[in-house]
C-alpha positions in Angstrom: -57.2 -37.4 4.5 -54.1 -36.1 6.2 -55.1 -32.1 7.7 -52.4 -29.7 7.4 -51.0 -29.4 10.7 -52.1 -25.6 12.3 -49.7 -22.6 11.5 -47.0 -22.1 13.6 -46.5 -18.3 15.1 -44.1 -16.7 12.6 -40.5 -16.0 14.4 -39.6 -12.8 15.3 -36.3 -10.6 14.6 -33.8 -10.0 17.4 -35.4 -6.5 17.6 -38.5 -7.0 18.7 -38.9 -6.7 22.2 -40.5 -10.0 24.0 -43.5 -7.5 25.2 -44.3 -5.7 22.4 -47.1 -7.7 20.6 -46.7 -6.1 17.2 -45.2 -8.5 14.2 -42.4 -8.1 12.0 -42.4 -5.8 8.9 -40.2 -6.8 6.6 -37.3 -9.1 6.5 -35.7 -9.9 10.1 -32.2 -8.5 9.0 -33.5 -4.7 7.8 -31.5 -3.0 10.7 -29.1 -3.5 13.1 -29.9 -1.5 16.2 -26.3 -1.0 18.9 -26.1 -0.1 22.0 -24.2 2.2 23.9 -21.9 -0.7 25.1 -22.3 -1.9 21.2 -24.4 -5.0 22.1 -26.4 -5.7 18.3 -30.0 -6.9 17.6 -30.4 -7.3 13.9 -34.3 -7.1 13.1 -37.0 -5.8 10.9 -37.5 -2.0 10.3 -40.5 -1.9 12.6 -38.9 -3.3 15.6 -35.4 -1.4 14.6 -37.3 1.6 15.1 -39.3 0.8 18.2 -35.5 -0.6 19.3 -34.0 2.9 18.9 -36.4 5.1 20.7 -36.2 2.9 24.1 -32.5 2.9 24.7 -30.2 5.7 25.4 -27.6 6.3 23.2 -28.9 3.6 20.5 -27.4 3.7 17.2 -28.5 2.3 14.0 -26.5 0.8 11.1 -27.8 -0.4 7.6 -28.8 -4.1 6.9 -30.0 -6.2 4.0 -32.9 -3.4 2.8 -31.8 0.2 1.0 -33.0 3.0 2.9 -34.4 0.9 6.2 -31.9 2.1 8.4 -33.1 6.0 7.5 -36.8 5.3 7.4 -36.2 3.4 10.7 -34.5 6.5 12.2 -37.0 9.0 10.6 -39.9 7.1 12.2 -38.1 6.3 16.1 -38.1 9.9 16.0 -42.1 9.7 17.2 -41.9 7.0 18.8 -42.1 7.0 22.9 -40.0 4.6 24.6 -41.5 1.6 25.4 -44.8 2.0 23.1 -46.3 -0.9 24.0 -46.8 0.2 27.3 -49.6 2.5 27.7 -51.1 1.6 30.9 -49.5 5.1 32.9 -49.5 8.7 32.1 -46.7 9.9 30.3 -45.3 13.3 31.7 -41.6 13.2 32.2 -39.5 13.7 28.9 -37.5 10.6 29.6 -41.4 9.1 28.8 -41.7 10.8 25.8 -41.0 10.7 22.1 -38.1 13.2 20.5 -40.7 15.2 18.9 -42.8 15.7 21.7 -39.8 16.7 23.6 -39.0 18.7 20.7 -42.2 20.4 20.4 -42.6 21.6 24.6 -39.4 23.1 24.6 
């Protein structure tokens, strides 16, 4: 009897970074995140959000899903740059998340 050959690793939106291990949530083309020289990554509203916290002057636009682009905005608001690294202390405000910035002033 023929096996099923193994799962493959699902792909990934344009948003996620290649170091963050966290998957997708939600469909690939939620948000689109621009930069401040208007470069896009299209990609779930997860990674949109972790997208918008780590680079200055990030933008986000609407995509496919109603409401992403605000939910992803509302949550990149506590959300430190860079997440997934948590190896080093976090002191400076460039290190930190908009609330917690937000909250020591």
């Amino acid at each position: 009897m023929d096996q099923d050959p193994a799962p493959q690793p699902a792909e990934r939106c344009t948003a996620a970074h290649i170091e963050d291990p966290t998957p997708c949530q939600g469909p690939h083309e939620a948000v689109t995140i621009l930069d401040g020289a208007g470069n896009a990554a299209t990609g779930c509203e997860h990674h949109g959000a972790r997208m918008l916290a780590s680079i200055d002057d990030a933008r986000i636009e609407p995509g496919s899903v109603v409401g992403a682009a605000t939910r992803a905005f509302a949550a990149s608001r506590t959300i430190r740059p860079f997440c997934w690294y948590e190896d080093a202390p976090r002191t400076e405000p460039s290190q930190l998340s908009h609330a917690e910035n937000t909250h020591r002033a």
